[in-house]
C-alpha beads as a LAMMPS data file, in Angstrom:
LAMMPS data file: protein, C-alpha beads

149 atoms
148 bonds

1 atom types
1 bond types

-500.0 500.0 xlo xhi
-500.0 500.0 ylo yhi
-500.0 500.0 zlo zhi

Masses

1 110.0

Atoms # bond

1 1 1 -71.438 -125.229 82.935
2 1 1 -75.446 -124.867 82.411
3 1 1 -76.597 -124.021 78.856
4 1 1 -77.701 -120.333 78.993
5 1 1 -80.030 -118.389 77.362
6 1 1 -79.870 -114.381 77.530
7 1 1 -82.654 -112.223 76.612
8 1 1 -82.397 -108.394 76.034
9 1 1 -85.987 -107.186 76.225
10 1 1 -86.962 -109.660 73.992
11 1 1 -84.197 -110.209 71.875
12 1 1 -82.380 -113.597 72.497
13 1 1 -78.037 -112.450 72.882
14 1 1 -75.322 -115.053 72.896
15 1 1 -73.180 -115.174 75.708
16 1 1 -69.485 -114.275 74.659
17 1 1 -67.902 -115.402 78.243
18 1 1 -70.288 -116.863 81.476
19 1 1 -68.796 -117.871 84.843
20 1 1 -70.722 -118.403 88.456
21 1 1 -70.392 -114.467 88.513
22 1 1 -70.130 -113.026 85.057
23 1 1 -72.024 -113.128 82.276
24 1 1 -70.920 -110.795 79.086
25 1 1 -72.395 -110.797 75.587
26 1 1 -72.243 -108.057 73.176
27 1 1 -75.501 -105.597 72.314
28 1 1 -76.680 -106.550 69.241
29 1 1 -77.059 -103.805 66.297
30 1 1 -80.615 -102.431 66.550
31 1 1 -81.686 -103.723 70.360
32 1 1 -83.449 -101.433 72.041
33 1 1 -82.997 -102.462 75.274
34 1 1 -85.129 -103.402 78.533
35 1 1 -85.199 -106.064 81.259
36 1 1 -82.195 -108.611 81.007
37 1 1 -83.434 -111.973 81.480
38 1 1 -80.878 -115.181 82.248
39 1 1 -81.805 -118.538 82.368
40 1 1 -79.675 -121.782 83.113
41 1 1 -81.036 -125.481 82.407
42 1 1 -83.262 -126.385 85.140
43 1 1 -82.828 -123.334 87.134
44 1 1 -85.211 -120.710 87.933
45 1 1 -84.607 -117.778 85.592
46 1 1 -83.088 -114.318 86.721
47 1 1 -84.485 -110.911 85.786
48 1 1 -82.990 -107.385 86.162
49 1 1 -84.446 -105.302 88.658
50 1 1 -83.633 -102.307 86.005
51 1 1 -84.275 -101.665 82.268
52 1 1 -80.669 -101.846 80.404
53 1 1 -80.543 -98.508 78.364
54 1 1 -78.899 -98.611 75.181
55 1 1 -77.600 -94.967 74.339
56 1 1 -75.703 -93.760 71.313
57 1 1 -72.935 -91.535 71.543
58 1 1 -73.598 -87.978 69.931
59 1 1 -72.039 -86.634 66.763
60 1 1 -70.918 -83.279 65.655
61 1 1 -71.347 -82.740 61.815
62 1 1 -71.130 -78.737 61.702
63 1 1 -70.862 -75.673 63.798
64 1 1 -72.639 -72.438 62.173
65 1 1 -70.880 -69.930 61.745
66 1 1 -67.344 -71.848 61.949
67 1 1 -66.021 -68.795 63.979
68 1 1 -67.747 -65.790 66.207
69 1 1 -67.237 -63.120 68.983
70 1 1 -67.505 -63.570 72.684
71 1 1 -71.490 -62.844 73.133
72 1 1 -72.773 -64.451 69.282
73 1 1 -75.010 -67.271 69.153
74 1 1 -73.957 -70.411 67.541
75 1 1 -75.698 -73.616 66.309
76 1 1 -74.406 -76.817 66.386
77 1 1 -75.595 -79.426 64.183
78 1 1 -75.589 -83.560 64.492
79 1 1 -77.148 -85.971 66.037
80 1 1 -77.714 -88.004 69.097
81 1 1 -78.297 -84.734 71.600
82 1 1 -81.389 -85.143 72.751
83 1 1 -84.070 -83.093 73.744
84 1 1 -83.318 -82.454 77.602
85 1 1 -81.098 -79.420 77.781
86 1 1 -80.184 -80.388 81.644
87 1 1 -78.218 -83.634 80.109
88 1 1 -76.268 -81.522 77.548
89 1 1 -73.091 -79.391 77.916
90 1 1 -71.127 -77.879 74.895
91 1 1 -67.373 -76.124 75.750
92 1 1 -65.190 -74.418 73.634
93 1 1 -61.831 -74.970 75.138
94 1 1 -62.303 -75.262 78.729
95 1 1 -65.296 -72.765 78.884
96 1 1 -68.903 -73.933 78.939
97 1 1 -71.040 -72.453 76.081
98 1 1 -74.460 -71.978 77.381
99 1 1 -76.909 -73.908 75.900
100 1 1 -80.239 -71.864 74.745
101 1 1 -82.187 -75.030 72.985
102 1 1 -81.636 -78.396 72.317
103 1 1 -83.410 -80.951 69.716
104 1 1 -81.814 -84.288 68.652
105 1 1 -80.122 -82.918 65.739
106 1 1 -79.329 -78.995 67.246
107 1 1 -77.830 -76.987 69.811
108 1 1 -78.468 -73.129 70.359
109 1 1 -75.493 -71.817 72.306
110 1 1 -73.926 -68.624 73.192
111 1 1 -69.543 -68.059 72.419
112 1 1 -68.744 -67.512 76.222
113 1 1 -66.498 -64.151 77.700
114 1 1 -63.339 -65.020 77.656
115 1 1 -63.696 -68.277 75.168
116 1 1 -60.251 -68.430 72.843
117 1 1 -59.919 -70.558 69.953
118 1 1 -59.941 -74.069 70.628
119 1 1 -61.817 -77.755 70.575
120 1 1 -65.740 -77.372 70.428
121 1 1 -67.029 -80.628 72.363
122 1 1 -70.607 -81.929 73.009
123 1 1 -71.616 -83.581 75.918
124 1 1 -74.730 -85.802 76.622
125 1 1 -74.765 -86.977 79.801
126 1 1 -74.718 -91.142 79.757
127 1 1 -73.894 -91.334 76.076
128 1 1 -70.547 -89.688 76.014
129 1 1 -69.431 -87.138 73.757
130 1 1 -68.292 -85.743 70.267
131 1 1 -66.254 -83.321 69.403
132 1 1 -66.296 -81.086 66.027
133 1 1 -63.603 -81.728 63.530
134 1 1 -61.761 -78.240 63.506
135 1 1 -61.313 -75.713 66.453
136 1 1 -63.820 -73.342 67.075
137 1 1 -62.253 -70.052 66.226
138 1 1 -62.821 -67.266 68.729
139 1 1 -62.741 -64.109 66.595
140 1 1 -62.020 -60.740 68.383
141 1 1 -65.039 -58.869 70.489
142 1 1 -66.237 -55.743 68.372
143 1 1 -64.889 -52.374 70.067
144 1 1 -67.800 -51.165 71.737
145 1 1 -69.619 -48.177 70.177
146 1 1 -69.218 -44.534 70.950
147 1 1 -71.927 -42.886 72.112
148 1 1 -74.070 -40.343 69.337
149 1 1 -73.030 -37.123 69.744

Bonds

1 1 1 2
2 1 2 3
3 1 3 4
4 1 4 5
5 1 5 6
6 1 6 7
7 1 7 8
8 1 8 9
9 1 9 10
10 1 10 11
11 1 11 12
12 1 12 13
13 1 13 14
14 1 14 15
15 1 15 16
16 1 16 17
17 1 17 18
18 1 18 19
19 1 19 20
20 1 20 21
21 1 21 22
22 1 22 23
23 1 23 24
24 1 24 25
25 1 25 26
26 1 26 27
27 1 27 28
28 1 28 29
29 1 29 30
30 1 30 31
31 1 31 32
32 1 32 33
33 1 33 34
34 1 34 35
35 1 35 36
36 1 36 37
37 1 37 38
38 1 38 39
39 1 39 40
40 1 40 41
41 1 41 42
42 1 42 43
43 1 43 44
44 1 44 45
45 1 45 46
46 1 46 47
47 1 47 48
48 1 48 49
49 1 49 50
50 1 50 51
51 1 51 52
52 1 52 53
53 1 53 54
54 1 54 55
55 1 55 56
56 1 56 57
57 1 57 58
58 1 58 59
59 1 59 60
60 1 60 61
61 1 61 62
62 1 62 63
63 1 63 64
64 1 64 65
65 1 65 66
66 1 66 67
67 1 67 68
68 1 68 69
69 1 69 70
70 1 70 71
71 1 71 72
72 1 72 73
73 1 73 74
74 1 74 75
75 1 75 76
76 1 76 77
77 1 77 78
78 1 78 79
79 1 79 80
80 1 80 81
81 1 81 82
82 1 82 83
83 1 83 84
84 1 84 85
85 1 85 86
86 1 86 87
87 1 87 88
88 1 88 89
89 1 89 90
90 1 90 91
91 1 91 92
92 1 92 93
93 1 93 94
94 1 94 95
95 1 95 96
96 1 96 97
97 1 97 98
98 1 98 99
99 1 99 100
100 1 100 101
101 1 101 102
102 1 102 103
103 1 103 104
104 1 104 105
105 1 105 106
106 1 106 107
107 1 107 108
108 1 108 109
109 1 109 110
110 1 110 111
111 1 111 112
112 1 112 113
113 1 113 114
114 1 114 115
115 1 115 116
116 1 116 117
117 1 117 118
118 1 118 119
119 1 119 120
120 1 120 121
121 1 121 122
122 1 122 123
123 1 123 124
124 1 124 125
125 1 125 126
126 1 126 127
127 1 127 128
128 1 128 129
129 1 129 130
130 1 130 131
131 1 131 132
132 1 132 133
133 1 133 134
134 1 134 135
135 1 135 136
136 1 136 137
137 1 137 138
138 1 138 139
139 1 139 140
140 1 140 141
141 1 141 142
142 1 142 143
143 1 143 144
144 1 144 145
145 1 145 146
146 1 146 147
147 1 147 148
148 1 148 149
């Protein structure tokens, strides 16, 4: 087969495994992506039509406070999130948490009705997702107040 040389963006990559219709090689530590480039000895070189994105999967590091009522604002603190609420979801269990704000390292959310103790898990859409080390606890909804006399 041709010598090959594989560009990410500008970064040169070393094939792992080439064939007439594969060509794999493993991201580098640090790229940061762009146009893929190919070229074979004495061939014309090949260019992707579309920027390769490199993402990085989120992480969970804390969730304050560590347990709340239905209805109580939470933040979530890590890394990787973001800035685009649209491209984030949080659940606790299998109920979404509604998502107030979002910065790279935070997430404003609200305990859902009907949320019971269970996995807390971050998701950024096209860079997978975390989830935080203990269950979120789901502590009891305070009995509503009576009215002043």
């Amino acid at each position: 087969p041709a010598r090959l040389s594989v560009r990410l963006g500008t970064q040169v990559v070393r094939p792992t495994r080439n064939s007439t219709t594969e060509i794999a090689f493993t991201v580098p530590r640090g790229a940061r992506g762009g146009t893929i480039t190919v070229e074979a000895e004495g061939r014309q070189h090949v260019s992707s039509t579309q920027p390769f994105v490199i993402t990085v999967a989120p992480v969970v590091t804390s969730v304050v406070p560590a347990a709340a009522a239905p209805g109580a604002r939470i933040t979530i603190r890590g890394r990787n999130f973001g800035s685009d609420i649209a491209t984030v979801g949080v659940t606790i269990g299998a109920l979404t948490c509604p998502a107030s704000a979002v910065t790279p390292t935070t997430i404003e959310c609200q305990v859902p009705d009907g949320a019971q103790t269970g996995p807390l898990t971050v998701r950024v859409a096209n860079a997978g997702e975390a989830r935080a080390r203990a269950p979120f606890r789901v502590l009891a909804a305070p009995a509503p107040r009576a009215p002043a006399p």
